[in-house]
C-alpha positions in Angstrom: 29.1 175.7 76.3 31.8 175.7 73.5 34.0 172.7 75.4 30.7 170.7 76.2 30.3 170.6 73.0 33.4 169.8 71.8 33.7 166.7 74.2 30.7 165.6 73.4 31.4 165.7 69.4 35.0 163.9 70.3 32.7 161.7 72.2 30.4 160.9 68.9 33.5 160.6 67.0 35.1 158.1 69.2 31.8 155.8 69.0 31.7 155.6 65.1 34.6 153.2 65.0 33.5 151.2 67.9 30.1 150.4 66.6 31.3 149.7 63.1 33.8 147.2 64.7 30.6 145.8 66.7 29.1 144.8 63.4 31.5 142.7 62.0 33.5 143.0 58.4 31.0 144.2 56.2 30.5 143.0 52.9 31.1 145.3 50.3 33.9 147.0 52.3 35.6 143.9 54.0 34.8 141.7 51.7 32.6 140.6 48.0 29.6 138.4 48.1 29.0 136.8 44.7 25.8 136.8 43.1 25.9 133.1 41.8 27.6 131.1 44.1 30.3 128.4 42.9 30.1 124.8 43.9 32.3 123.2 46.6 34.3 120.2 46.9 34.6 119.9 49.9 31.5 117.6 51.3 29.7 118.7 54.6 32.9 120.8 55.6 33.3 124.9 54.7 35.5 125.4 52.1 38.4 127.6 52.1 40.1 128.3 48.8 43.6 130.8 48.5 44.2 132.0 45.1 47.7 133.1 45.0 50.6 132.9 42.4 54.3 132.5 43.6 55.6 135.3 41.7 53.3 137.6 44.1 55.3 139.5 46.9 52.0 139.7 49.1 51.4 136.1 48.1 54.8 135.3 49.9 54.2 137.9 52.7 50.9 136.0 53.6 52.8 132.9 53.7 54.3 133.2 57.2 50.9 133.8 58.8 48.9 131.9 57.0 50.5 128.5 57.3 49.9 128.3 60.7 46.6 129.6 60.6 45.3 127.0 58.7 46.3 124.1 61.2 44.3 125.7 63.4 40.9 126.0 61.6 38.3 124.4 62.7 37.7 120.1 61.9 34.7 121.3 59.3 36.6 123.4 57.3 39.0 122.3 54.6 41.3 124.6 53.2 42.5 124.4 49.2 44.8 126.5 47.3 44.4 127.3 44.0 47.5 128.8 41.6 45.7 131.6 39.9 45.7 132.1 36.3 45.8 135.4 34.2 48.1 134.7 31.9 50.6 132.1 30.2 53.3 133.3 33.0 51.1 132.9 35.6 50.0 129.0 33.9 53.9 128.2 34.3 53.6 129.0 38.0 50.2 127.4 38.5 51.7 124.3 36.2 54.6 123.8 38.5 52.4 123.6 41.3 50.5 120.7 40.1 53.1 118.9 39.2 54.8 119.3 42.6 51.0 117.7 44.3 51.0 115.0 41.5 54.6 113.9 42.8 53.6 114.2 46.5 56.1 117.1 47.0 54.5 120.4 47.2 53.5 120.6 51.3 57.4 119.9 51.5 58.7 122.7 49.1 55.9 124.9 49.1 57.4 127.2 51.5 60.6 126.7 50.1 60.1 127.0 46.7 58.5 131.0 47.9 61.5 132.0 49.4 64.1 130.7 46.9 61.7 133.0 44.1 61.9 135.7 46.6 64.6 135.4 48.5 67.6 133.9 46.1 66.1 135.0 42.1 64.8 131.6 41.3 62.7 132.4 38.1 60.3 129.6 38.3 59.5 130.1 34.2 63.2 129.1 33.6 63.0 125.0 33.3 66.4 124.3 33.8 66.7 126.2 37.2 63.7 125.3 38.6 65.1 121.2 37.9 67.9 121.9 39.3 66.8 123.5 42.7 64.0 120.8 42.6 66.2 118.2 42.7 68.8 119.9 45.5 65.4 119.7 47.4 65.0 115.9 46.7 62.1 116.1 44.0 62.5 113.2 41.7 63.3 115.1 38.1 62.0 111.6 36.2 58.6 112.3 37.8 58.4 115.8 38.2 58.6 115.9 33.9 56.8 113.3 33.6 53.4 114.9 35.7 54.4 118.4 34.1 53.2 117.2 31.0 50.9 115.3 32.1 46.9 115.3 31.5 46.3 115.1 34.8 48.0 118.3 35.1 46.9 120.1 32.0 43.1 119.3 33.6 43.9 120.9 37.4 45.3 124.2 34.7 42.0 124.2 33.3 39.9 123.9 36.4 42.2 126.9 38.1 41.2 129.1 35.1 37.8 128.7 35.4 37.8 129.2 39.4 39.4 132.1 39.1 37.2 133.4 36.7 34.2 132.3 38.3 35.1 133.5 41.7 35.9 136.7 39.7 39.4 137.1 41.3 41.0 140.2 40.5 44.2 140.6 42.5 46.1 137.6 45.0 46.6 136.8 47.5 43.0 136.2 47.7 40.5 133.8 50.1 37.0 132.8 49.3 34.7 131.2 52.3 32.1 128.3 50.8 31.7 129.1 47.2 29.8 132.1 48.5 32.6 134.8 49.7 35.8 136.3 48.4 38.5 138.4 50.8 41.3 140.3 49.0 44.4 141.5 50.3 43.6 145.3 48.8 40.7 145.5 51.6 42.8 144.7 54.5 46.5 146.6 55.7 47.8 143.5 57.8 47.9 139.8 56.7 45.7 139.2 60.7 43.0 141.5 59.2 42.5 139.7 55.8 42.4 136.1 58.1 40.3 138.2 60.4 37.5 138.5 58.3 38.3 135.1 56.6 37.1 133.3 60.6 33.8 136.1 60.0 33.1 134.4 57.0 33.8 130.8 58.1 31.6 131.5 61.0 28.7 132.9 59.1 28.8 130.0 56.9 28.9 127.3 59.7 25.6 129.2 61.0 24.1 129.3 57.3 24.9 125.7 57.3 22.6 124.9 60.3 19.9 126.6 59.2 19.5 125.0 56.1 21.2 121.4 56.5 22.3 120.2 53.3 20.1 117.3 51.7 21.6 113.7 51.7 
């Protein structure tokens, strides 16, 4: 009697992971739902936003995975990153950025400019070694100055502040799904797992989306 019932108590055990891995990542756990939903820029597509800071270690770890990852999402979704912002060091980061888009440079050196942080001790705060590598990398300096100052710049600074405020971000790297969902790297062990739940969400919100077609 004693081993039936052990086997069958294994036996319960066993089945508690599978059905919670039947139901999906569940909010709360997997991932947060916020209560007032942010608008999108992204038209009839779903929206995919990474808020990340190029200082971050898991930021950078992310990296490898993700970039492929996104040239394989789906044609309605459109993916965005956004440099968050917590402080004036993290503004230099997220400042840099934006200049690198406004100069047509940062798909190029985006990858690049994360390992030389990470990799070779480039402190992107320091001006004068951040020109320097910039321009061993081809990046015009004339323009690169020129949009770091810019007000097209200082706007994109103050619309990555208020996302990540809005979107209540906490920690990077972190993913939100259509205004509606945010995934953090603290909820998930593995880069796959975070991305994972990420293609859940994306999912969900294609369904959501035929449901309740948007009005024209």
């Amino acid at each position: 009697m004693f081993k039936i019932f052990i086997a069958g108590l294994f036996a319960l055990i066993s089945l508690v992971p599978l059905g919670a891995a039947a139901q999906g990542p569940q909010p709360g756990i997997d991932y947060a739902e916020l209560k007032q939903a942010q608008p999108v820029d992204s038209g009839n597509k779903i929206e995919v936003l990474e808020f990340f800071w190029y200082n971050c270690p898991h930021c950078y770890a992310l990296e490898p995975t993700l970039e492929p990852w996104v040239k394989k999402m789906p044609k309605d979704t459109q993916f965005k990153r956004v440099p968050a912002i917590f402080n004036d060091q993290w503004a230099l980061a997220a400042r840099a950025y934006y200049a690198l888009e406004a100069t047509g440079d940062v798909e190029r050196v985006h990858r690049a400019l994360f390992d030389a942080i990470h990799k070779d001790g480039l402190k992107i705060t320091d001006d004068k070694a951040l020109a320097e590598w910039l321009g061993k990398k081809g990046v015009d300096a004339a323009k690169f100055s020129a949009a770091y100052r810019s007000f097209a710049v200082e706007s994109k600074l103050k619309r990555a502040l208020q996302l990540t405020q809005a979107y209540q971000i906490d920690g990077v790297p972190s993913l939100t799904v259509q205004g509606k969902y945010v995934v953090s790297a603290g909820k998930h062990g593995t880069s796959g797992a975070m991305l994972s739940t990420v293609e859940f969400l994306v999912a969900k919100a294609q369904a959501d989306a035929v449901k309740s077609p948007a009005k024209k």
